[in-house]
C-alpha positions as CSV (number, residue, x, y, z in Angstrom):
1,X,6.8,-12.1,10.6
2,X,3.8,-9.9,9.3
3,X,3.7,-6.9,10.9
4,X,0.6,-6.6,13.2
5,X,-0.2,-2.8,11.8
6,X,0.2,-4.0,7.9
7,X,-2.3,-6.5,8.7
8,X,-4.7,-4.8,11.4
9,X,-6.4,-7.2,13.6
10,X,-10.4,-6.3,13.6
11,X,-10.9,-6.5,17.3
12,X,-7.6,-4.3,18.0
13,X,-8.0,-0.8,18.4
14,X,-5.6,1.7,16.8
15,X,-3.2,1.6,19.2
16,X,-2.8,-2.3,19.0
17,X,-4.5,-3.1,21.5
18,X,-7.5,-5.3,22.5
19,X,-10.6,-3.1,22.3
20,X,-13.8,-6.0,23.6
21,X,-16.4,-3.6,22.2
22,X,-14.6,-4.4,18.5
23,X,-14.4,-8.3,19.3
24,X,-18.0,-8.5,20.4
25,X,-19.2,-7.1,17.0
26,X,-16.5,-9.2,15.6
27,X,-18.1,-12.5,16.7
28,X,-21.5,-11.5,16.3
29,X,-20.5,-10.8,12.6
30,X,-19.1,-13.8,11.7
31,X,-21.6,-16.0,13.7
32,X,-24.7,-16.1,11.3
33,X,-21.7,-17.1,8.8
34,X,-20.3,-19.8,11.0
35,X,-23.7,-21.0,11.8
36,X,-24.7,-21.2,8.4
37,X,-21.8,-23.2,7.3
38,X,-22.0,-25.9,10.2
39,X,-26.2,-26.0,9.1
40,X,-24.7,-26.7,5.7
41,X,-22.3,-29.1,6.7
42,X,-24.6,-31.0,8.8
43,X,-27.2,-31.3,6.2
44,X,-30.3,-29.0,7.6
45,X,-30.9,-26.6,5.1
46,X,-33.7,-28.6,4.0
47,X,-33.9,-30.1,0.1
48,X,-32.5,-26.6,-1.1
49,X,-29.3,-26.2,0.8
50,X,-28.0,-23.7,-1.8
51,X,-31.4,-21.6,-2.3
52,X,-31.4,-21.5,1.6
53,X,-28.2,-20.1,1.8
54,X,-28.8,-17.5,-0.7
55,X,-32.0,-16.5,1.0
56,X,-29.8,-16.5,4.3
57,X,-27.1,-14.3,3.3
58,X,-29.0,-11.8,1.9
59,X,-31.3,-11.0,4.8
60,X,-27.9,-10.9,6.9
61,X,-26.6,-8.3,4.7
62,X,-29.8,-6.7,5.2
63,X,-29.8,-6.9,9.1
64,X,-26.0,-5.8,9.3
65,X,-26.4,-2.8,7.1
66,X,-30.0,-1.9,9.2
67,X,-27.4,-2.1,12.4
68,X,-24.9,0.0,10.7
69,X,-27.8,2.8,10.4
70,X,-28.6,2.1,14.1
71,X,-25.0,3.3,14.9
72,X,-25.4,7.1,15.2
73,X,-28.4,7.3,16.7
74,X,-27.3,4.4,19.3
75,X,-24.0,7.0,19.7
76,X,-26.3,9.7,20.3
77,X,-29.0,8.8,22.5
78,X,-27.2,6.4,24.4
79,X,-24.9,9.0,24.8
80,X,-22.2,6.2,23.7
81,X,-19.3,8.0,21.5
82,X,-17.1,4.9,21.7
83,X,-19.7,2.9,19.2
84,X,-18.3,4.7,16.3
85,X,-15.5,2.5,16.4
86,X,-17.6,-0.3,14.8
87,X,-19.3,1.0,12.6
88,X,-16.6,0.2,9.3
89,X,-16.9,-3.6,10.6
90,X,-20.6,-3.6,9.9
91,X,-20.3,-1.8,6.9
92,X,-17.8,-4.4,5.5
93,X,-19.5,-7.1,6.9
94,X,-22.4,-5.9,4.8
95,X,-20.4,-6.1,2.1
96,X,-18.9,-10.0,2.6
97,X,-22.7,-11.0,2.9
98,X,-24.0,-9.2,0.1
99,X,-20.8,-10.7,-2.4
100,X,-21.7,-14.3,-0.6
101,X,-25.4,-14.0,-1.9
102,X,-24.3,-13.1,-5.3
103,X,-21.4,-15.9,-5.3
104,X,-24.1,-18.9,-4.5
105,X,-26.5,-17.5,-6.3
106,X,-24.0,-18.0,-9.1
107,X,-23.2,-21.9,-7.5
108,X,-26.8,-22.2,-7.6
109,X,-26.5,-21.6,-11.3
110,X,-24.0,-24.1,-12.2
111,X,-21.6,-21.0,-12.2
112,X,-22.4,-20.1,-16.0
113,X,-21.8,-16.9,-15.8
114,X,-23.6,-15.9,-19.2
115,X,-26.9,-17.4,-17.6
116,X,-25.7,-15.7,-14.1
117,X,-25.7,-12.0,-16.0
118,X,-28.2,-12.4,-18.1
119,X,-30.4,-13.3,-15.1
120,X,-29.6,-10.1,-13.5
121,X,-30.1,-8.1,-16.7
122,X,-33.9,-9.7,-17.3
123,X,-34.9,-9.8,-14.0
124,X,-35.8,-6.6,-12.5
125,X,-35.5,-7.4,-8.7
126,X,-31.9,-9.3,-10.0
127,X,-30.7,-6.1,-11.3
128,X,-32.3,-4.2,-8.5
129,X,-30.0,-6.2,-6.1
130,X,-27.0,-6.3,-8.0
131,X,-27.3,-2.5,-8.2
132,X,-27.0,-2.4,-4.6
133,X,-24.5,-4.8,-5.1
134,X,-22.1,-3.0,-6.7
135,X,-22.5,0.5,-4.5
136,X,-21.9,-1.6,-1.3
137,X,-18.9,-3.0,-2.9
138,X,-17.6,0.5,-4.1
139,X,-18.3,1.9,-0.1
140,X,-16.0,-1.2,1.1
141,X,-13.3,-0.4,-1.3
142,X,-13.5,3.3,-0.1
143,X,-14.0,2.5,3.7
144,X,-9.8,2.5,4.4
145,X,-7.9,5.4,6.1
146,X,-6.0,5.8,2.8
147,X,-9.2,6.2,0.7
148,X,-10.5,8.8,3.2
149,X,-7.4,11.2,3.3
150,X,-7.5,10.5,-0.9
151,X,-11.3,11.2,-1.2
152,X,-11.2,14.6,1.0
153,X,-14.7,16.1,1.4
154,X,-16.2,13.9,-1.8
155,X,-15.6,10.5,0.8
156,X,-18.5,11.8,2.7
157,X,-20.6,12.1,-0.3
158,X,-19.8,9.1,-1.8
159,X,-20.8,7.3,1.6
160,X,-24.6,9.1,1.8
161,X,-25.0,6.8,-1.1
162,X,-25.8,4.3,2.0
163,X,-29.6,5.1,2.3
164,X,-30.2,4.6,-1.5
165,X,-28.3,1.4,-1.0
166,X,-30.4,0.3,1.1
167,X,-33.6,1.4,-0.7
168,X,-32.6,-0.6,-3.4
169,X,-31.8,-3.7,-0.5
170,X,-35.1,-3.1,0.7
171,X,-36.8,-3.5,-2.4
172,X,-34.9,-6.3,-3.6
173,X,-35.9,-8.4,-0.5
174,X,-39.3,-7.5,-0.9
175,X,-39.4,-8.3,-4.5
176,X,-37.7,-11.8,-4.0
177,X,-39.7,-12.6,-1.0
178,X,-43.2,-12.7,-3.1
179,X,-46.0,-14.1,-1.3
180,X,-44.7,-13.6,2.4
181,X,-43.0,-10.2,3.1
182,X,-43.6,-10.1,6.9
183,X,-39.5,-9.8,7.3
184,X,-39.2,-7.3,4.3
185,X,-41.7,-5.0,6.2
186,X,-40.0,-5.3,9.5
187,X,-36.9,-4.2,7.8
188,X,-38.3,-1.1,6.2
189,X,-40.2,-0.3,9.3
190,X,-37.0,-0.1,11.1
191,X,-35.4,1.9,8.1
192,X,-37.9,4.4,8.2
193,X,-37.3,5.0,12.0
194,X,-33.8,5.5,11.6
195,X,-34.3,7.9,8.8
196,X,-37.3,9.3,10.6
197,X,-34.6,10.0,13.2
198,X,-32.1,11.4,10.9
199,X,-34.6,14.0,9.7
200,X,-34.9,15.0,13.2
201,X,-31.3,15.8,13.1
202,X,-31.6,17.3,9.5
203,X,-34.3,19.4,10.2
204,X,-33.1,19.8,14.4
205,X,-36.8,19.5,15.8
206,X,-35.9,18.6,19.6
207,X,-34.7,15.1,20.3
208,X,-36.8,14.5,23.4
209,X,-38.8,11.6,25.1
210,X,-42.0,12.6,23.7
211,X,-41.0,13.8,20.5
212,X,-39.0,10.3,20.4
213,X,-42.2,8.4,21.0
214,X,-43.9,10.8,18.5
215,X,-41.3,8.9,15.8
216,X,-41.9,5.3,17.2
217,X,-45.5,5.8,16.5
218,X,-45.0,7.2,13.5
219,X,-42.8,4.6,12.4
220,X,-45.2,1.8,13.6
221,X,-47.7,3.4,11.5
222,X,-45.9,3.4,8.5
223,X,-45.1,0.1,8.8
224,X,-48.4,-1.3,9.3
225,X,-49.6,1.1,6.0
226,X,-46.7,-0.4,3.7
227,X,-47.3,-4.1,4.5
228,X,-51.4,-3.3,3.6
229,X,-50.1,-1.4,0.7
230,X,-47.4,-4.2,-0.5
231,X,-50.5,-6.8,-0.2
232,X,-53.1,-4.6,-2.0
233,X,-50.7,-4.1,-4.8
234,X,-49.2,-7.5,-5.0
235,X,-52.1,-9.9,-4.0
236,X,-54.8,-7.9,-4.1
237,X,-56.0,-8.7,-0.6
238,X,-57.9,-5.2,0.8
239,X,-56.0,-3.1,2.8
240,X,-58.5,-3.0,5.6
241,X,-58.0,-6.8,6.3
242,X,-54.4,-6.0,6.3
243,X,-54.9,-3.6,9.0
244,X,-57.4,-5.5,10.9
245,X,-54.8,-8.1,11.1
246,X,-52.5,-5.7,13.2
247,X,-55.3,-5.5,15.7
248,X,-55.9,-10.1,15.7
249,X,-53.4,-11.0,18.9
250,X,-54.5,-14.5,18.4
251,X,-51.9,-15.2,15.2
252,X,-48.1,-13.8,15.2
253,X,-47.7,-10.4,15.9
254,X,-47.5,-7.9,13.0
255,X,-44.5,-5.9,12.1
256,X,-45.6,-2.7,12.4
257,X,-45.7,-3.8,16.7
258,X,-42.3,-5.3,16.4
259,X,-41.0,-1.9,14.5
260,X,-42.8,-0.4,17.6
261,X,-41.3,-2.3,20.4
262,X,-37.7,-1.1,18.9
263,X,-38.8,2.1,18.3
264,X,-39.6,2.8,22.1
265,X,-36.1,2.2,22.8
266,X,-34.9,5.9,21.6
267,X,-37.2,7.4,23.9
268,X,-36.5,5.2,26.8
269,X,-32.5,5.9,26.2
270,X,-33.4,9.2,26.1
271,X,-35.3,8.5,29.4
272,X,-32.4,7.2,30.8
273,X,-29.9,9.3,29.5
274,X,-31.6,13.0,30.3
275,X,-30.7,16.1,29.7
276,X,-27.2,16.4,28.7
277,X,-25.5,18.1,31.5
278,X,-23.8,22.3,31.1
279,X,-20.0,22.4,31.2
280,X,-18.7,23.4,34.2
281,X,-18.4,27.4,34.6
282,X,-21.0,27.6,31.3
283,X,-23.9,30.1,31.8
284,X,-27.5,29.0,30.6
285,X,-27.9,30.4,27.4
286,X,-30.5,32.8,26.7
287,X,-32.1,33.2,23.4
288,X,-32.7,37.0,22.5
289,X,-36.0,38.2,22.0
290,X,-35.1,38.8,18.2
291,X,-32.2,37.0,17.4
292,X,-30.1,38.2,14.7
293,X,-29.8,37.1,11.1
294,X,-27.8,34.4,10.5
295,X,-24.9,34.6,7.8
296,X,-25.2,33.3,4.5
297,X,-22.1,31.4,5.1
298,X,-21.0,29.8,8.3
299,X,-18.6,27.0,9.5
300,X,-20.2,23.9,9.6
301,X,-20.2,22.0,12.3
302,X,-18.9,19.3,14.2
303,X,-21.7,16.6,13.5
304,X,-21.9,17.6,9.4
305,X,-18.0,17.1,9.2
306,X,-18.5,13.4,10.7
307,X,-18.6,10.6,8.4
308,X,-22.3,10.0,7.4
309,X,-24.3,6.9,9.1
C-alpha cells in the first residue's frame, strides 16, 4: 500500500486530515478541465475543437494565476489566515493549464515539434508565452517543502518572479486575442488592483475603506485607459470613442466597470471586517512628537519573511 504522506492527498491538510477549504479549491480547479473534456467529448467546441481548447486553457491559467494574486489580500482584508493554505494548489494548477495550452497547441500542429519551436521562436507573442511558460514551470518545480528548506531565503526571490510572469501572461493574451481584447483588459484591470494593493503594503499608506475605494477607482480607471490605448495602437479607433463607450449602457458593460465591481469588494471587506481589535492588556500606542531615527538595519518582519503572493 502507498503510504498516504509519500503521496499527499490535495484536499488533506498536513495532518492527514480532510481540510473542505482545500477540496473546494480542489474541485473548482479541476472543473473548467472536466468541463472542457466532456465539451470535447460531446462535440461542442464548434468546427475548431482543438483551437478552442487552446484558447480555453490559456485564459484558465490566466484566471487561476489572477486568483493566486487575490490570495493575500483576500487573507488580509478578510481577515482569513487559513486561505494561505491554497494558495500552492492554484499556483500549480496554473501550471497544469499553462503546459495543457502548450501540449495542444503542439496537437494542433500535428505534433512536429521543429514547426512547434520554430513557431515560438518567429512569433513574438509565441515566445512571449512560452517565456511565461517556462518561469511557471520552474515556480511549480520549486513550490515543494523540500525545495523551500533547499532554496533558503533565495526561494522567496525566485517566487516574486510571479508578477513578471504574469506580465508576460497578460501580454500574451492580449497579443493572441487581436481584434477583441475585452477579456485581456479585464484581466489586467484586475492585475493592476492587486498590485495597486500590494504597493499599498510596499509603501504602508493606510489600508482603509476610503483609501480602498481610492484603489478601486483607480484601478477602474486604468482599465478603461488601457483598453482605449490597446485600440488606438492596434486598430486605430480614437481613444475618445473608446471611452465614450464606457459611458453607452445600452451594449455590454465595459471592463473597466466590471474591474470596478470587484474592486469594491476590498473596501466592503474592510467595511465588514473593521478595525482590527488591541490585544487584551495592550495600551494604545502613542506616537512621540519626534520619533526617533530609525536604524539602518532592523529585523524584518513577519509579513516580509512570508512567502510572496
Amino acid at each position: 500500500m502507498i503510504d498516504r504522506l509519500a503521496v499527499p492527498l490535495p484536499w488533506l491538510d498536513r495532518a492527514g486530515r480532510l481540510s473542505w477549504l482545500k477540496l473546494a479549491v480542489f474541485l473548482a480547479c479541476i472543473a473548467p478541465a472536466l468541463y472542457l473534456a466532456a465539451a470535447y467529448r460531446l462535440d461542442a467546441l464548434g468546427a475548431k475543437p482543438i483551437t478552442a481548447l487552446i484558447h480555453a486553457t490559456g485564459e484558465w491559467a490566466v484566471r487561476f494565476l489572477l486568483f493566486s494574486l487575490a490570495i493575500s489580500p483576500l487573507r488580509r482584508l478578510a481577515d482569513w489566515p487559513k486561505v494561505i493554505v491554497v494558495r500552492r494548489m492554484l499556483g500549480v494548477t496554473v501550471m497544469a493549464y499553462a503546459v495543457a495550452h502548450l501540449t495542444l497547441y503542439a496537437v494542433d500542429q500535428n505534433l512536429i515539434l521543429t514547426k512547434v519551436v520554430s513557431e515560438i521562436a518567429l512569433r513574438l507573442y509565441l515566445t512571449i508565452g512560452f517565456a511565461a511558460l517556462v518561469g511557471l514551470i520552474a515556480l511549480g518545480l520549486t513550490s515543494t517543502d523540500a525545495a523551500i528548506r533547499h532554496l533558503g531565503p533565495n526561494w522567496n526571490r525566485l517566487h516574486r518572479l510571479t508578477y513578471t510572469i504574469a506580465v508576460l501572461a497578460l501580454a500574451h493574451y492580449f497579443l493572441q486575442s487581436k481584434i477583441d481584447v475585452t477579456d485581456p483588459v479585464f484581466s489586467a484591470g484586475l492585475f493592476l488592483l492587486l498590485m495597486g494593493w500590494r504597493a499599498m503594503r510596499r509603501f504602508q499608506w493606510p489600508e482603509r475603506p476610503w483609501s480602498l475605494l481610492l484603489l478601486a477607482v483607480l484601478a477602474a480607471l486604468a482599465t478603461a485607459g488601457l483598453e482605449a490605448a490597446w485600440y488606438g495602437l492596434a486598430s486605430g479607433v480614437p481613444a475618445n470613442l473608446v471611452l465614450a463607450a464606457n459611458l453607452d449602457f445600452s451594449g455590454p458593460i465595459r471592463p473597466a466597470w466590471w474591474v470596478l465591481a470587484v474592486g469594491l469588494s476590498l473596501p466592503a471587506m474592510a467595511l465588514v471586517r473593521g478595525p482590527k481589535p488591541r490585544a487584551a492588556g495592550q495600551a494604545p500606542s502613542r506616537r512621540p512628537a519626534h520619533p526617533p531615527r530609525r536604524e539602518a538595519t532592523r529585523e524584518p518582519t513577519r509579513e516580509a519573511l512570508s512567502p510572496p503572493a
